[in-house]
C-alpha positions as CSV (number, residue, x, y, z in Angstrom):
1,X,16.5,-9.4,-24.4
2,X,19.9,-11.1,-23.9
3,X,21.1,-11.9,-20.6
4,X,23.9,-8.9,-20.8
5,X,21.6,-6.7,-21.7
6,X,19.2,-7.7,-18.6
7,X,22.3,-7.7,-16.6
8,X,23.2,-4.3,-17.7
9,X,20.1,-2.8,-17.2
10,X,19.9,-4.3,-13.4
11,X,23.4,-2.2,-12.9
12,X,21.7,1.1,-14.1
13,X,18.7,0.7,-12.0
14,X,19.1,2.6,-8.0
15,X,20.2,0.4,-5.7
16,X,16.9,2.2,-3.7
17,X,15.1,0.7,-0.4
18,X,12.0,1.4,-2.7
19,X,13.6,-1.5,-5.4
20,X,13.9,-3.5,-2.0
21,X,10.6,-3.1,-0.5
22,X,8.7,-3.9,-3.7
23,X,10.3,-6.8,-4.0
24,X,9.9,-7.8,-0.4
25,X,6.5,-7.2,-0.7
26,X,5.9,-9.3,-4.0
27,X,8.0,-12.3,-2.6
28,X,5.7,-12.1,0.5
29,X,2.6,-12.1,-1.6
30,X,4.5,-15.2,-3.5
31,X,4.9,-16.9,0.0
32,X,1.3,-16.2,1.2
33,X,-0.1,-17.3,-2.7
34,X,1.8,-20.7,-2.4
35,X,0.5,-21.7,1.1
36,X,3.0,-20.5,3.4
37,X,5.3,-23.4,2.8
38,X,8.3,-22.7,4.3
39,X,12.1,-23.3,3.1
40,X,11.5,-21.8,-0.2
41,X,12.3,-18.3,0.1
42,X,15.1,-18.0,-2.3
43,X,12.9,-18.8,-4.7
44,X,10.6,-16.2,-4.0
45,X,13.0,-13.6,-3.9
46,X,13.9,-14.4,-6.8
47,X,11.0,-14.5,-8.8
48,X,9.5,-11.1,-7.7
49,X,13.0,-9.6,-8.1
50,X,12.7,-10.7,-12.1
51,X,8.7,-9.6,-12.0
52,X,10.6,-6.2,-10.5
53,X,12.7,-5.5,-12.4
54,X,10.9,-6.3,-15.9
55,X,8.4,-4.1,-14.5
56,X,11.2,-1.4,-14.0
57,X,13.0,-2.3,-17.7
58,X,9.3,-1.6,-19.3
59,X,8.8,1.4,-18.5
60,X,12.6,2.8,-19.5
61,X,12.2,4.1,-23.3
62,X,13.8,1.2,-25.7
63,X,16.6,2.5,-27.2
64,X,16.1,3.3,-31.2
65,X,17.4,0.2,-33.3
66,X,18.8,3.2,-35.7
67,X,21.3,3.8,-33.1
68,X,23.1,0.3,-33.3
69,X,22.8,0.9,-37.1
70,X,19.7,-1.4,-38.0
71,X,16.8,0.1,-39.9
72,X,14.0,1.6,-37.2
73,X,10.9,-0.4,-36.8
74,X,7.9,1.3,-35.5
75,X,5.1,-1.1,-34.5
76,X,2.1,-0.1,-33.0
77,X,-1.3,-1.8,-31.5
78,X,-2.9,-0.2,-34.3
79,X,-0.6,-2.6,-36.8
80,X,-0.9,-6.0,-35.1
């Protein structure tokens, strides 16, 4: 996924406490997994806002590759 395409994707998601309070959560669990160290916070945040959101971007239906004009490719567990 390019980065516009994350990018726009973050736009279209609710700007909801919920969005908020999983990721505070996560980074918390992130802090407590690491030790506790202080004075690397940002860095928390930021990793459970990406494990978030790709969370969030997995379950929205992929749009169909027929609609930017490319042949459709259906893949399956069933064909790997």
């Amino acid at each position: 996924m390019s980065k516009n395409e994350l990018q726009r994707r973050r736009e279209e998601l609710p700007g909801s406490l919920n969005l908020r309070e999983r990721t505070a959560a996560l980074a918390y669990e992130i802090y407590l997994t690491r030790g506790g160290e202080h004075g690397r916070d940002m860095g928390d945040w930021l990793q459970a806002e990406s494990e978030v959101l790709a969370s969030l971007i997995e379950e929205q239906p992929v749009p169909s590759r027929s609609d930017s004009g490319e042949a459709e490719a259906e893949t399956t567990s069933e064909n790997l």
